[in-house]
N, C-alpha and C positions, 0 to 999 in steps of 0.2 A: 504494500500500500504506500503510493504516495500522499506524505502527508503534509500541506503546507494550509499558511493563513490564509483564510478567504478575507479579504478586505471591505469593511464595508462601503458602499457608495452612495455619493448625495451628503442629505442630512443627517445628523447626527443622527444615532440608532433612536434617543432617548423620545426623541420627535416624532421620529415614524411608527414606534409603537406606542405613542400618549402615554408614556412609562413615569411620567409626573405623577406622584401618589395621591393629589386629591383628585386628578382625572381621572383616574385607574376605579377610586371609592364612588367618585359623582356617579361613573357610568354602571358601576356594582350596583346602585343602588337604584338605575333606572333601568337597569335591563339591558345593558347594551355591550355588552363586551364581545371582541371579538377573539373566538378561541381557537389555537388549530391543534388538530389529531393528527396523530402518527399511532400504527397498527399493522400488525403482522400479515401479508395479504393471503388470507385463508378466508373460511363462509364461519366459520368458528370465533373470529375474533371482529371479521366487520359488522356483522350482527349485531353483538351486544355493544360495540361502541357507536355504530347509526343511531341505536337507540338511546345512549346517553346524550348523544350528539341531538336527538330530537326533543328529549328534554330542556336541554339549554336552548336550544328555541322555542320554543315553546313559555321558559319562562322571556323572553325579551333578548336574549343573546345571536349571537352569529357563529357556527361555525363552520371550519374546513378543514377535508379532511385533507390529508397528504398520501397517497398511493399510486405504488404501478400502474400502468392505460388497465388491467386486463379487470383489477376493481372498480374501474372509473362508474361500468354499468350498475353496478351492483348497488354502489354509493347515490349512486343520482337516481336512481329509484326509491332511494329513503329517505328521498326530498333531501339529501344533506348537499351543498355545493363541493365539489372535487379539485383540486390541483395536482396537476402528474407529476410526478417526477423518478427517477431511474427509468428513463429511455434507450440510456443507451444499454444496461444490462438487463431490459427488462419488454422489450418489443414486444408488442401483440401476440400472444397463444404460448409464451413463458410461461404463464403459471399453471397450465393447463400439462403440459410434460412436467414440473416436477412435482405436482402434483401423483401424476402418472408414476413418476416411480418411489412418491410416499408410499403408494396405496399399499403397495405389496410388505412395508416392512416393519419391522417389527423390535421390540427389543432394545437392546442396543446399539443394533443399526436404525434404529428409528430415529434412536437420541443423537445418534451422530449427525446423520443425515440432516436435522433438525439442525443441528449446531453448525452444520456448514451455512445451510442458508441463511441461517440469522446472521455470520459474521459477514457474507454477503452484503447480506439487505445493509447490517452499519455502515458496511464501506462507502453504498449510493448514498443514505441517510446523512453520513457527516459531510462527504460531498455536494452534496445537492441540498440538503436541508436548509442551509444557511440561507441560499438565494430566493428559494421558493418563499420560505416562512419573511421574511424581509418584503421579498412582492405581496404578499398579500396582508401585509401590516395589519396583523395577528399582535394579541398583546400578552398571551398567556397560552401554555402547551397542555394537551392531554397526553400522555404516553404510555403505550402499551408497554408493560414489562418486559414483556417481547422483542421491544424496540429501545433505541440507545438516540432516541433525539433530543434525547432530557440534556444532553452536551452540544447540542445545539442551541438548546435553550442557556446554557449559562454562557457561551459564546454572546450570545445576544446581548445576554443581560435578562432575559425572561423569567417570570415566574411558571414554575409547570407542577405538574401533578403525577406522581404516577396510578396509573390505571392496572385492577389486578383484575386482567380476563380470566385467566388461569388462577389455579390455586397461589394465594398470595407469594412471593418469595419472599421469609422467614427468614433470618440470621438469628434465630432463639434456639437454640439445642433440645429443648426441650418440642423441638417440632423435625421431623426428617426430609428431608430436599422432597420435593414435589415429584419427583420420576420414582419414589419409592414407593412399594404400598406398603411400609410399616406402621405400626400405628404410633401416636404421641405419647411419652415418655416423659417422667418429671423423676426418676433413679438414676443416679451416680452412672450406672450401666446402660441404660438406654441412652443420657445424654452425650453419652461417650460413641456411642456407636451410630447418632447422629453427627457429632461433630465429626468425626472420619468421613461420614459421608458426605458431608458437607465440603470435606475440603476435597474429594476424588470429583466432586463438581466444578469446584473451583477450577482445579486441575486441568480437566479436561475443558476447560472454558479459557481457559490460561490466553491460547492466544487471542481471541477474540480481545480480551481485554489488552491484553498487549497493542494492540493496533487506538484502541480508543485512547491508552493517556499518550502514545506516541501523537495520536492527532492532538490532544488537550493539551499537552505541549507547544507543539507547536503555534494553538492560538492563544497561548500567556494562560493557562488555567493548568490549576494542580492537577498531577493523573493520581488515576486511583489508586488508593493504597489498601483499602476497604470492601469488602462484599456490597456494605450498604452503600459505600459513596455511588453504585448507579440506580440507589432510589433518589426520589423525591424527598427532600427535609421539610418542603410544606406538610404533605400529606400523601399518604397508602390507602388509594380507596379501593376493595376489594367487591364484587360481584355476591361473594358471597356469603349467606346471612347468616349472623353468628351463631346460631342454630346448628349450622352444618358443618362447623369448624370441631376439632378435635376439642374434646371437654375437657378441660386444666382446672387447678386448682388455683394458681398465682394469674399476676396481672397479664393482661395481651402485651404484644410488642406494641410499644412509642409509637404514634404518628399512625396507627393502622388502624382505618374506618372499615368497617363492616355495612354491607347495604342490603341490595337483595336483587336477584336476575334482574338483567340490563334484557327486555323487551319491550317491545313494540310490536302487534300483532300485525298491524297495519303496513308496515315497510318490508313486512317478507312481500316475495315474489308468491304469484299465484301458481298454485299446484294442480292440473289434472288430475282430478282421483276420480277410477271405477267403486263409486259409494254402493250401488248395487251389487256388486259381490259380495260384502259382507251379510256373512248370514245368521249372525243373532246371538251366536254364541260367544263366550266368553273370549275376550280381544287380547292375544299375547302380540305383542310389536317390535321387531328387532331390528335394530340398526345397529352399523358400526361406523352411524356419521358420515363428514362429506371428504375425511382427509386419511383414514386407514381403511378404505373400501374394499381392498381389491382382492379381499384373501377369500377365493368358493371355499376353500376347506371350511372356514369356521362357519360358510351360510350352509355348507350340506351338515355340518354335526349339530348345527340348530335345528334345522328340518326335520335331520332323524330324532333328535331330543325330544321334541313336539310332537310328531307320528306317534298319532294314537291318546291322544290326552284332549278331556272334554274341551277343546278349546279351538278356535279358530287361530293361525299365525298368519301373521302380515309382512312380508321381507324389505326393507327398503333396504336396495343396493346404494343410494344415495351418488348417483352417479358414474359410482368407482367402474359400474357394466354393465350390459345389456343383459334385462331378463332371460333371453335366448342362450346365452350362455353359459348357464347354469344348466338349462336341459331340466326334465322331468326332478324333481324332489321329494323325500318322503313325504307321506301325508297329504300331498299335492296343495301346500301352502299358495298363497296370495301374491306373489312377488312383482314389485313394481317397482323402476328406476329412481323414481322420487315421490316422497307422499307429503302431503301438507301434516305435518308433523306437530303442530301445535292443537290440530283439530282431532288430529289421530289420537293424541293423549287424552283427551275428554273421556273417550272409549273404553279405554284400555284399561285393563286390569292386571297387567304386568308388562313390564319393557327388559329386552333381554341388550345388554349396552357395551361398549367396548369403554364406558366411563368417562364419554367426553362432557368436560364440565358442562355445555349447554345442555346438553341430553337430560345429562342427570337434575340439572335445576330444573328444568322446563316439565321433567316428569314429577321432580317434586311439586311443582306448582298444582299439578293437576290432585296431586294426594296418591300416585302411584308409584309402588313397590318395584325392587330392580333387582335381577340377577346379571351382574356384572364382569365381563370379561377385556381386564384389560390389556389393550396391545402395547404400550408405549406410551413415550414422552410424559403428560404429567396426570394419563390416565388410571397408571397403582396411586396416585393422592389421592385421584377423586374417589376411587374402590373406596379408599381406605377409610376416608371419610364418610365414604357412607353404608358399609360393615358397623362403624363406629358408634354410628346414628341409631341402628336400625332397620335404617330402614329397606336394605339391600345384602343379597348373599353374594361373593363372592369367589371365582372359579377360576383356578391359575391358567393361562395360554397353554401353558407346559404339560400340564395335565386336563386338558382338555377332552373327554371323549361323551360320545349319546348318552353314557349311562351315566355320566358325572354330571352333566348338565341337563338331565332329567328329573336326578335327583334335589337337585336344588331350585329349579322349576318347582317339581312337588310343593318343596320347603316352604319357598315364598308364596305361592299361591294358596298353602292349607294352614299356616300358621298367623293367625289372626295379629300377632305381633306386629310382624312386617308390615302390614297393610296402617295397623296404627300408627306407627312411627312415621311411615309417610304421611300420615295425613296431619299429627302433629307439627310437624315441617311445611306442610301448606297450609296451617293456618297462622305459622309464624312467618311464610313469606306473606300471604295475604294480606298481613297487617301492616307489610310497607312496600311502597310504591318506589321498588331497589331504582330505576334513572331518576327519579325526582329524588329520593333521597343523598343519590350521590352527585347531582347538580347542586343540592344546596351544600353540600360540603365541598364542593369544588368553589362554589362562591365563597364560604365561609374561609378556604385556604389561603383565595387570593387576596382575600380582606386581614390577614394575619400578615400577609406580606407586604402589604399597603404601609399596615399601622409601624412595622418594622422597621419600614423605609424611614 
């Protein structure tokens, strides 16, 4: 990577974004700020930030996101305004191939795979970020944890926030890095054995971070010395609601807001569904999401898991294939490329999940139970967190076969447990409106940085 200063041009930076503190308060307090997003370009992460994003319009704000052309559609469909940028490593039908060859992986290649393209996307991020977010005289960041524009932002001189799509990232020991599915730990021996894990993350994230304080350098800012230094010191605002976070005894971590699913029913894309096929019976729903699709083994050992149990299955390939390509299934299940999934859940009396956090809120929302198989990246947290809860059983990749994921099918579906526990977690998300709640604490971060000033 080469890494030099991007210089600003024109007016003082302090001018172009109205970075004077009583105009920063004046316009907090009328509704007017404008804010820009940066986010991981996956259907998992623009999602719930379109939707925080429609909040803050919603209360009187502005904002924009920043993403590859291949999100441009996606984003401008959820009424949010778009600014492109990585063109040049990122032309039309890019994310559509690597996409293509997440589907298949798994594991630690998943995590890998994942860590390349993240240090990727920094690269275009700290290049390109500066000049975009300056043209569109933006006064305050949203950042996916995902994303490293939060160094863009103190290049500026901005106030930003980070954004937790994903299970928060924790620097507490007492919590296991997100790609684990261990559970929370407050013993001598568990914090030990998150700390290890914590730093083979580090580790293996090493060069990523290397590239970023080589650039923080060279624009006159400290590099990192710190796990935390690539959060936010305003605020951690997390997606998801304290309900669903691992149960501890002692305080959360500093600066970490808890909310509740980032949706907007309205801004998904509309779904063709054959609603006449479903025939009455009790509604099992599997998906493995729009970003590990592509594995038929684990949809034929769903199939045959379900062959033969009172229950209708529904398959969403979620893209990753064409129903044709699957061929005949046990029990001759439902299968269809994509299903409106928010509507699906209303139905549904069990979700069979590869534990991708939207999945898993989105079914919590509705009050349904989950038997969870996770493939990768920071889908062992969400298992695990929801093992934790309740309200979901859990079935290794490794050990996966019809007779193990039948059994636990059974489990959730005949143990009155499970079904309560989810539905205690829907009336805890119920009681808050997770994008307004985390618009007002994104207001209340920027007004801490105001008064600061």
């Amino acid at each position: 990577m080469r890494c030099a200063a991007i210089e600003p041009s024109g007016s003082d930076l302090k001018a172009i974004f109205a970075n004077d503190p009583e105009t920063v308060g004046e316009r907090l307090k009328k509704g007017m700020m404008r804010f820009g997003a940066f986010c991981f370009p996956a259907t998992g992460h623009i999602n719930p930030m379109t939707a925080l994003a429609r909040s803050l319009e919603l209360r009187g704000h502005k904002v924009i996101l920043f993403g590859i052309a291949d999100t441009e559609e996606r984003v401008r469909a959820a009424g949010i305004e778009f600014h492109c940028i990585g063109a040049e490593e990122y032309p039309p039908g890019s994310l559509a191939k690597l996409d293509e060859r997440m589907a298949g992986l798994k594991g630690v290649a998943a995590l890998r795979f994942t860590l390349q393209r993240v240090r990727k996307s920094a690269r275009m991020v700290l290049r390109d970020g500066p000049r975009a977010v300056r043209e569109a005289g933006v006064e305050a960041l949203l950042v996916d944890e995902a994303d490293f524009a939060g160094n863009v932002a103190d290049y500026l001189g901005l106030p930003w926030i980070s954004i937790a799509l994903l299970p928060p990232l924790l620097h507490d020991d007492r919590f296991p890095p997100f790609w684990l599915g261990w559970a929370a730990r407050e013993d001598w021996l568990g914090r030990l054995r998150n700390r290890l894990a914590i730093e083979l993350l580090l580790w293996i994230g090493a060069p990523i971070f290397r590239e970023i304080s080589a650039q923080r350098i060279a624009w006159g800012l400290k590099p990192y010395n710190r796990p935390e230094d690539g959060l936010s010191t305003l605020a951690q605002i997390t997606q998801l609601p304290e309900e669903f976070e691992f149960p501890l005894r002692g305080p959360k971590p500093p600066g970490l807001y808890y909310s509740g699913p980032f949706v907007h029913a309205r801004q998904r894309p509309a779904v063709e569904f054959c609603w006449e096929r479903l025939d009455g019976r009790p509604l099992i729903y599997a998906s493995l999401g729009t970003f590990q699709n592509g594995s038929e083994a684990i949809f034929r050992v769903i199939a045959q898991a379900c062959a033969g149990l009172e229950a209708q299955l529904l398959i969403s390939l979620g893209g990753g294939m064409d129903p044709a390509q699957l061929g005949p299934l046990a029990g001759a299940p439902l299968v269809v490329r994509f299903a409106p999934q928010l509507e699906i859940l209303k139905l549904a009396a069990l979700v069979i999940t590869h534990a991708g956090i939207n999945t898993a809120l989105e079914s919590l929302a509705e009050g349904v139970p989950m038997v969870a198989v996770p493939l990768g990246n920071d889908q062992p947290g969400v298992a695990a967190r929801l093992k934790a809860c309740g309200a979901g059983a859990v079935v290794s990749r490794h050990r996966l076969t019809p007779p193990r994921l039948r059994k636990a099918i059974r489990l959730v579906l005949e143990d009155r447990s499970y079904v309560e526990a989810a539905r205690r977690l829907q009336e805890a998300i119920q009681q808050v409106d997770g994008p307004g709640r985390a618009a007002e604490l994104i207001e209340e971060a920027v007004e801490r940085q105001r008064v600061r000033v």
